[in-house]
C-alpha positions in Angstrom: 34.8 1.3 47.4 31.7 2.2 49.2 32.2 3.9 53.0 32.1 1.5 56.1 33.9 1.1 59.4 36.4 -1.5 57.4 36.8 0.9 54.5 37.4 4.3 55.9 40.2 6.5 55.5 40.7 7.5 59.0 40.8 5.6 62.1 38.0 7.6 63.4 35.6 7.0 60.9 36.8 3.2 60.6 38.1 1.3 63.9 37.1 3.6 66.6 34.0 4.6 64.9 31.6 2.8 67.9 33.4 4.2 70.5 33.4 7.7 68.8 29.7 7.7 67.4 28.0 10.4 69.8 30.3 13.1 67.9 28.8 12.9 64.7 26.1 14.9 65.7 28.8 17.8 66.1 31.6 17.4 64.0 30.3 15.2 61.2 29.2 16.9 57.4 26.1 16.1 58.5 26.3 18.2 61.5 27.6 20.8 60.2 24.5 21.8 57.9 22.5 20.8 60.8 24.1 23.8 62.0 24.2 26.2 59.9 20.0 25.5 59.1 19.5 26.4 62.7 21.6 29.3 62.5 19.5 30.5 59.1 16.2 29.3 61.0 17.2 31.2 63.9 18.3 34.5 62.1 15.3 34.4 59.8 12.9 34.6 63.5 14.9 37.3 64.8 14.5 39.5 61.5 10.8 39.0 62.0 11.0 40.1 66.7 12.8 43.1 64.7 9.7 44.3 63.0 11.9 43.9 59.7 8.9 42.2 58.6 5.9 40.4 59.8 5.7 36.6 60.5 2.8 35.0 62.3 3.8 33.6 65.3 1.9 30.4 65.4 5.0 29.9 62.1 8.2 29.8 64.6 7.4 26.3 65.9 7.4 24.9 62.6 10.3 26.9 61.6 12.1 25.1 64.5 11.4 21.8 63.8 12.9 22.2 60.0 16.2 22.0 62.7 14.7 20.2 65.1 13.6 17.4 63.0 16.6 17.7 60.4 17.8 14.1 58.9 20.4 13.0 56.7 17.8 12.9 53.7 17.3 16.4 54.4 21.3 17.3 54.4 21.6 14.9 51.2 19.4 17.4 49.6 21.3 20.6 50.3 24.8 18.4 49.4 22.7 17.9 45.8 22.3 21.4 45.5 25.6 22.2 46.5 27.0 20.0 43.3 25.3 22.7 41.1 25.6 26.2 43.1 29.4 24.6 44.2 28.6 26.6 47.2 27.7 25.3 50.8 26.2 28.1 52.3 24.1 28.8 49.5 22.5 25.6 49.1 21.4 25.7 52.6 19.9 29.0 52.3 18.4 27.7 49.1 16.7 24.9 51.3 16.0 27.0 53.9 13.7 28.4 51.3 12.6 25.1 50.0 11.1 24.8 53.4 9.3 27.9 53.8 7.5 26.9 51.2 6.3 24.1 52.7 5.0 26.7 55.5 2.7 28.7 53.3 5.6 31.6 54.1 6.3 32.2 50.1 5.9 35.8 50.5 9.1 36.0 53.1 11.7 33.6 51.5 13.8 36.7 50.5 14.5 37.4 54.5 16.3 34.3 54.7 20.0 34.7 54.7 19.2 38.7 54.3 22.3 40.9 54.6 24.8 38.3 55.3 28.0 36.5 54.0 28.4 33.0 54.1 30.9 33.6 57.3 28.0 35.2 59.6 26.6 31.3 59.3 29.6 29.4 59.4 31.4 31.6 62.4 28.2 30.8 64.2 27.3 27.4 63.4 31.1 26.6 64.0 31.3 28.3 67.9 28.1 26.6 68.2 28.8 22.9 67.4 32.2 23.2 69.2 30.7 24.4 72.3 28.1 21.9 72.2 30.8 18.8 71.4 33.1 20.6 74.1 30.0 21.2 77.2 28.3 18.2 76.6 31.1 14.9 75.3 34.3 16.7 76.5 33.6 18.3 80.0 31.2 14.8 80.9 34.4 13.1 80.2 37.3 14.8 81.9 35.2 15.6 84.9 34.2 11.1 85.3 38.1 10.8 84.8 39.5 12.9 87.2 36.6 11.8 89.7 38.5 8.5 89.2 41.8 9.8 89.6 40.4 11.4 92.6 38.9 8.6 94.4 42.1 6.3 93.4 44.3 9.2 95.2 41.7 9.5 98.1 41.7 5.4 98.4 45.9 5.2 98.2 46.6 8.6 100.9 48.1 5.7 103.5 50.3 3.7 100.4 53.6 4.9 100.9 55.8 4.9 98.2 59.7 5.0 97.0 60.0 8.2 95.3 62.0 8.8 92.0 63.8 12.2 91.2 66.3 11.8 87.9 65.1 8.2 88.5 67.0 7.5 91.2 65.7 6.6 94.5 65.0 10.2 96.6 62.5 10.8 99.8 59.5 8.5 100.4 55.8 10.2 99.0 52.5 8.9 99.3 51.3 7.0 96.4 47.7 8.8 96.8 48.9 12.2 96.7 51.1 11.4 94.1 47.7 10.3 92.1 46.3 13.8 93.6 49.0 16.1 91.6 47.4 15.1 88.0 43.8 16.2 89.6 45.3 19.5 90.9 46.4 19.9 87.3 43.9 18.8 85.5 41.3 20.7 87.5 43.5 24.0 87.4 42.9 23.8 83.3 39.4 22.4 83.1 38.6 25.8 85.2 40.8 27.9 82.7 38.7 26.2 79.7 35.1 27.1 80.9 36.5 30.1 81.3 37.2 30.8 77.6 34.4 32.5 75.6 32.6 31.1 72.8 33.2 33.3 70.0 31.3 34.1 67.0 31.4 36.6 63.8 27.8 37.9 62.7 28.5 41.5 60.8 27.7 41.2 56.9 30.5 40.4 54.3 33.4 42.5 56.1 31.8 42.5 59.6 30.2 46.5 59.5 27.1 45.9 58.2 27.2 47.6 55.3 23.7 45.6 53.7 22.0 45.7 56.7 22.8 49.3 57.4 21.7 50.4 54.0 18.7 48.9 53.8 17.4 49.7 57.4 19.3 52.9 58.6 17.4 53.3 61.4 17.5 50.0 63.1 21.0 49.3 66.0 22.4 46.4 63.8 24.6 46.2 66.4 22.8 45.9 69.3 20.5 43.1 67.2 23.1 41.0 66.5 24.4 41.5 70.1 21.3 39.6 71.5 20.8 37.3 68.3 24.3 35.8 69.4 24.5 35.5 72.6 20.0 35.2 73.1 19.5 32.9 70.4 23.1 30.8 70.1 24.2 31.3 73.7 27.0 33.0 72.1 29.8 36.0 72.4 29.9 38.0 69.2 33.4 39.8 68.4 32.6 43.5 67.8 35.2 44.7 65.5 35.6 42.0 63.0 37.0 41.2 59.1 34.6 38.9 57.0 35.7 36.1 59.7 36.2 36.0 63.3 39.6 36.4 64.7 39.4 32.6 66.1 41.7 34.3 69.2 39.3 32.3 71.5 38.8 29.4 69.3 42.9 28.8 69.5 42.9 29.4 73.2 40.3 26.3 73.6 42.9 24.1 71.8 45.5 25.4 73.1 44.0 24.8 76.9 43.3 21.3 75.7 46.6 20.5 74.6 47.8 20.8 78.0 45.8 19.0 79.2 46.6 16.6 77.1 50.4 17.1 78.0 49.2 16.3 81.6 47.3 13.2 80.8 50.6 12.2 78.6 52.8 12.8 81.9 50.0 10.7 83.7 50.1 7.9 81.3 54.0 7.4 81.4 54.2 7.3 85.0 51.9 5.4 85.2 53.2 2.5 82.5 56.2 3.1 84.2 54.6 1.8 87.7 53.1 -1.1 86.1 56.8 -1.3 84.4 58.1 -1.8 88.5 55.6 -3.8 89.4 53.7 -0.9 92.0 50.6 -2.5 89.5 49.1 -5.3 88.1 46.4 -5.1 85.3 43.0 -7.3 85.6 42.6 -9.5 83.5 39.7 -11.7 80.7 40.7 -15.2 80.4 40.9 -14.9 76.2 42.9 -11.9 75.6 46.3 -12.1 74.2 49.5 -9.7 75.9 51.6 -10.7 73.2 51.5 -12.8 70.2 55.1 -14.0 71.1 55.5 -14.4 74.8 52.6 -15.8 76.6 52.4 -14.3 79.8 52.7 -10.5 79.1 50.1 -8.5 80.5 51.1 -4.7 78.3 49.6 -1.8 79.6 47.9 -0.9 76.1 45.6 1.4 77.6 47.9 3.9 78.7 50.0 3.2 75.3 47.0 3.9 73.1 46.0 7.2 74.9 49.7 8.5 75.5 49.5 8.0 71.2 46.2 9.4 70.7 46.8 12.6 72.4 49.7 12.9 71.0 47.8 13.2 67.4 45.4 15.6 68.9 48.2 17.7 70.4 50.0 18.0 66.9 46.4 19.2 65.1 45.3 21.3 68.1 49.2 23.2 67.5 48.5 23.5 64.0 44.8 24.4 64.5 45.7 27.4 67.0 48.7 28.7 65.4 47.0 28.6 61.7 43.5 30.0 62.4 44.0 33.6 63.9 46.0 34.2 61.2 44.5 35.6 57.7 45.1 37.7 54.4 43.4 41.5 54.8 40.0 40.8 55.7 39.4 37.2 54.2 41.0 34.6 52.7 39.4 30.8 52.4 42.4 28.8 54.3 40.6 28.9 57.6 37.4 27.0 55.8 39.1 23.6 55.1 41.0 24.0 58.5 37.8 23.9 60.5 36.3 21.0 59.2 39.1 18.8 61.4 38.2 20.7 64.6 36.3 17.1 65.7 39.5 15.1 64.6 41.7 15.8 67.9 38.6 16.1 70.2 37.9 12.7 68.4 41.6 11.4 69.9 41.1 13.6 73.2 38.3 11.5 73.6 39.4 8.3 73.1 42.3 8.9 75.0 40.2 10.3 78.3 38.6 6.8 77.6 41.5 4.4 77.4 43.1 5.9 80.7 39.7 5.5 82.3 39.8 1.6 81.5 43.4 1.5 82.4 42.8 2.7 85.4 40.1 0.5 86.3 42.4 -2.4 85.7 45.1 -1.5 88.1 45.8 -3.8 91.1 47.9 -2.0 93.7 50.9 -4.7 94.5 51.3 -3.4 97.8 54.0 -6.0 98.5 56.5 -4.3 96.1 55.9 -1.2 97.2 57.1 -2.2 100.8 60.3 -4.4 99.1 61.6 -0.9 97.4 61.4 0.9 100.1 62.8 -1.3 101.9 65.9 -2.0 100.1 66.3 1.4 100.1 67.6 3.0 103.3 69.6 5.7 101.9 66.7 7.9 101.2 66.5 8.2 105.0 69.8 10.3 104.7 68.1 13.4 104.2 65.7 13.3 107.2 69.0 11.8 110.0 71.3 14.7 109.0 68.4 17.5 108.9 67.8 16.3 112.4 71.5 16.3 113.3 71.5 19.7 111.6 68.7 20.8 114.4 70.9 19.7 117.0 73.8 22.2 115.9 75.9 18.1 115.3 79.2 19.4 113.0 79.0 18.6 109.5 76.0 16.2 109.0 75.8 16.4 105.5 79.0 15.1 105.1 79.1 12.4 107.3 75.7 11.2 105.4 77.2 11.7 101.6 80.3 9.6 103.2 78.4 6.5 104.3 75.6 6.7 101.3 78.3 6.9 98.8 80.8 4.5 100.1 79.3 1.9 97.2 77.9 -0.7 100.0 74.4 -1.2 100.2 72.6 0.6 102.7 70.4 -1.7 104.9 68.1 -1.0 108.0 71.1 -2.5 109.9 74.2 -0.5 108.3 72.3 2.8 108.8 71.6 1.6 112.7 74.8 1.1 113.0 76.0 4.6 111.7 74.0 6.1 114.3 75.3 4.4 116.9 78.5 5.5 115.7 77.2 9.1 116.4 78.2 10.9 119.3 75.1 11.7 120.5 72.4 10.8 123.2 70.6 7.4 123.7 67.0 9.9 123.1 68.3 11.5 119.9 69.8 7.9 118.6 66.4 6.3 119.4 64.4 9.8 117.7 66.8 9.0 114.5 66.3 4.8 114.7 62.4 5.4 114.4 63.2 6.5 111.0 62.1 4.0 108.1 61.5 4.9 104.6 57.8 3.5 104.9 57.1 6.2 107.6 59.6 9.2 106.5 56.8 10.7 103.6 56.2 14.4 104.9 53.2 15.3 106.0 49.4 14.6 103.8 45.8 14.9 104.6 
């Protein structure tokens, strides 16, 4: 059955392929080659800024553009290769070549790929196309939704709201700054993941430079791939290394996203559980369907289908960080098949940061039911009466609170009134503890 949206294995080739079509360029097969060409491209011009051998530089233009201008023809060519060397690396060195060819550069086709193993291209091209997917799709997107989250909190700092602690009814909070906790989080870890190196692996087949050394004694290997990495990728290259990079870094990227994730799942259920009370209602389009059943649901799907797609990404991102640093000696080939589902939970971080964006945007604060809990709520105004009683040295406030809250009646505006007139205190203190209302007893927020 030939490959289209309707036919394809996973969900993220098949029904979200629209929404997820700007990460093919980083985590596709595709990309990939893309990737490791530039890496091969890029290596082969730094040989020459060595003085390992001479290339005209009117050449490195054209060299660029064999990246620059790569298509999926041009990656269907090395995947042809590939069927008869049954190596990957190889058949992009072999149409790295192909290409030089092409350049008039026959005399120089033996400097491309010089020295290395196939890891020095994939532990680059890999780092590479991550931190391209991760700097320019992942931080774009986190950063618009906690702007929203942050403008929703900003917009709600006056909302006051019954809170919930074991899910029972417990001191008044702010609706806003309840919003603003999930940006504090979320910002806290979005700071910790830009703070996480790039890493990459570029030290010949068991990362010493044996080739390289043997042929050119006299030239700092070292300090050349140094600046190659982080010059040329923009990357940070691991000094002591096996034939692969440790992936230390790597793991700590998923890792950091998988918490976020957890915050974003935390944000989601308390959020369905809002809309649950009523706090929400959802917007609306006259022809969409709730429920094929029951006419007049309105489900939160939004926050449904993100609180399930991160929890896919969170279950790959554990496996992904726990399995990765981990090898045999210096090498063995489990991490190679691992990598290529790096883009599978960024693909379901993504849509997620996407659904809880349009969920959001549906929201309609139901202001009215806010004001109805609290106000058939009077208890939670127990706390502030007896810690003002407590201020006033009054014997045993506590007590006399836990005695009227947990007599089983319901406690009204008018019952708790009444209990403080029963209090044998002033008519000052008895007004201070009267002006007391669960809509104006929420702390203290900017």
């Amino acid at each position: 059955m030939q490959l289209q949206p309707l036919t394809a294995i996973s969900p993220l080739d098949g029904r979200y392929r629209k929404q997820l079509d700007e990460l093919a360029p980083y985590f596709s097969e595709f990309a990939l080659i893309r990737y490791r060409v530039l890496v091969e491209i890029e290596y082969f011009i730094a040989l020459a800024e060595q003085k390992v051998f001479s290339l005209p530089k009117t050449k490195i233009p054209a060299l660029r553009k064999i990246y620059q201008d790569f298509t999926v023809e041009h990656a269907q060519l090395i995947k042809d290769t590939e069927k008869i060397t049954n190596h990957d690396v190889k058949a992009v060195e072999y149409f790295v070549k192909n290409e030089l060819k092409g350049l008039g550069l026959e005399d120089l086709l033996e400097w491309v790929h010089f020295g290395l193993t196939s890891q020095d291209i994939n532990n680059t091209a890999t780092p590479l196309l991550w931190k391209d997917a991760v700097e320019q799709t992942y931080m774009p997107a986190i950063a618009n939704l906690v702007l929203e989250l942050k403008k929703l909190g900003k917009g709600w700092m006056k909302i006051p709201m019954l809170a919930r602690t074991h899910g029972q009814p417990a001191s008044p909070t702010i609706l806003g700054k309840e919003i603003l906790v999930f940006v504090e989080r979320l910002e806290g870890q979005i700071k910790l993941l830009g703070d996480i190196p790039f890493a990459a692996k570029f030290g010949g087949a068991t990362g010493n430079f044996n080739a390289h050394h043997v042929a050119f004694p006299k030239v700092n290997w070292e300090k050349f791939a140094d600046k190659f990495v982080h010059g040329a990728l923009g990357l940070q290259r691991m000094r002591y290394t096996t034939q692969i990079e440790h992936y230390d870094n790597l793991a700590a990227h998923f890792d950091t996203l998988k918490r976020i994730n957890n915050i974003l799942i935390d944000l989601c259920r308390d959020i369905w559980t809002y809309i649950s009370m009523d706090y929400f209602k959802q917007k609306v389009k006259k022809n969409e369907v709730g429920s094929s059943a029951m006419p007049h649901k309105v489900n939160p799907i939004d926050f449904e289908n993100a609180e399930g797609n991160l929890g896919v990404g969170n279950a790959l991102y554990e496996h992904l960080s726990a399995k990765l640093p981990i090898s045999r000696l210096q090498r063995d080939l489990t991490d190679s098949t691992v990598l290529r589902n790096i883009g599978v939970p960024f693909g379901h971080s993504i849509l997620a940061l996407r659904s809880i964006q349009k969920g959001l945007e549906k929201l309609i604060l139901n202001e009215s039911k806010l004001k109805e809990d609290l106000e058939n709520n009077w208890a939670v105004v127990a706390e502030a009466i007896q810690t003002v009683l407590r201020r006033e040295n009054y014997p045993q406030p506590y007590e006399a609170l836990k005695e009227l809250t947990r007599g089983g009646d319901a406690i009204t505006k008018k019952t708790m009134h009444q209990f403080i007139d029963g209090l044998k205190i002033n008519a000052a203190l008895k007004k201070e503890l009267k002006a007391i209302t669960p809509a104006n007893y929420t702390g203290v927020w900017n």
